[in-house]
N, C-alpha and C positions, 0 to 999 in steps of 0.2 A: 614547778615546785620542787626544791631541792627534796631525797629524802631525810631524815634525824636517825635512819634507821644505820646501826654501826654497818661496816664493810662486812665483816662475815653472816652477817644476816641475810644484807640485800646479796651477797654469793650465794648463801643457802634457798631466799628465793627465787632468784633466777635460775640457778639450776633445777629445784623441783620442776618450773615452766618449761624450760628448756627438755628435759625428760619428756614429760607430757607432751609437749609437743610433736618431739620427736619419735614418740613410740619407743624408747629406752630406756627402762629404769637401770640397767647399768650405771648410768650418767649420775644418778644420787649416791654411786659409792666414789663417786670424786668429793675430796677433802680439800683445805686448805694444805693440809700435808702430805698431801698426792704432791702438790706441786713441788715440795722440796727435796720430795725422795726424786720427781723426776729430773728437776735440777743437779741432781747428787749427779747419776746417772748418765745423764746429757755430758756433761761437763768430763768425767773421768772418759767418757768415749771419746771426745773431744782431744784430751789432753796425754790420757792415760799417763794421771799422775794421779795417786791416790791422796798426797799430801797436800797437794792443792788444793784438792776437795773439801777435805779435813780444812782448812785455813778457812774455803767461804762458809762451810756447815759453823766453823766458828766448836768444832769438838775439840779437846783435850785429849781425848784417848781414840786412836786411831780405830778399833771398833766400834766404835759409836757409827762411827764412818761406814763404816764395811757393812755396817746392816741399812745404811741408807744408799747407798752403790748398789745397783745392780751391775753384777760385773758380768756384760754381755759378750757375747762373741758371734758377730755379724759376719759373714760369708760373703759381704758383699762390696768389701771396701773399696774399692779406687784411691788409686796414689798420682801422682805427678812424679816420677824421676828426672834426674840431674845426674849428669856425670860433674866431676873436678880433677883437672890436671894438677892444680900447685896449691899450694896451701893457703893461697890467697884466695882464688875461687871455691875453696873448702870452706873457711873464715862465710864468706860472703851466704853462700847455701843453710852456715847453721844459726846465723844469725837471719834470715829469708824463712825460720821454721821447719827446715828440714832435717831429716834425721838420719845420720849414718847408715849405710846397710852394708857394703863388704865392698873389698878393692881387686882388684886382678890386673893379669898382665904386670908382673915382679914390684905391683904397689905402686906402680904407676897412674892409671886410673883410679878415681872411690866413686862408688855409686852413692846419692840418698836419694831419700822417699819423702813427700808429704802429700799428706793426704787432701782431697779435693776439696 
């Protein structure tokens, strides 16, 4: 038997069960708009591009943004480095997602980084 009951309903009851079950009434202060502050957040750690955020949030005014971002700062990143001799294998790296970090040896070498 299908339920009639709308989606934020049967959200809200399963979550209460959910709680209950589990011994966590924490679990009832999760919203339908937990998930889009967490979305904000996920996504800007992801990309660390605030504007993009702003485009899926679908804001007008980039603070609108900035209070649904939490703007974190994790300790624990992991990168993937690339070195590039020529410009061509540079070209290749930043379209591959990676992102500049600095050159050495008279600009010879360019390091990037992307993250795992």
């Amino acid at each position: 038997m299908l339920s009639r009951l709308p989606a934020r309903a049967v959200f809200y009851k399963e979550r209460k069960r959910i709680a209950c079950k589990l011994g966590n009434p924490n679990l009832r202060r999760i919203s339908f708009h937990t998930f889009r502050h967490w979305k904000a957040t996920m996504e800007y750690h992801k990309t660390k591009d605030i504007l993009h955020v702003m485009r899926i949030l679908g804001h007008r005014n980039i603070n609108n943004t900035l209070r649904y971002t939490q703007l974190i700062k994790t300790e624990d990143d992991e990168f993937i480095s690339k070195v590039a001799k020529t410009v061509e294998e540079a070209c290749a790296l930043v379209e591959a997602g990676y992102e500049y970090v600095t050159e050495f040896r008279n600009e010879e070498i360019k390091v990037f980084r992307k993250r795992k």
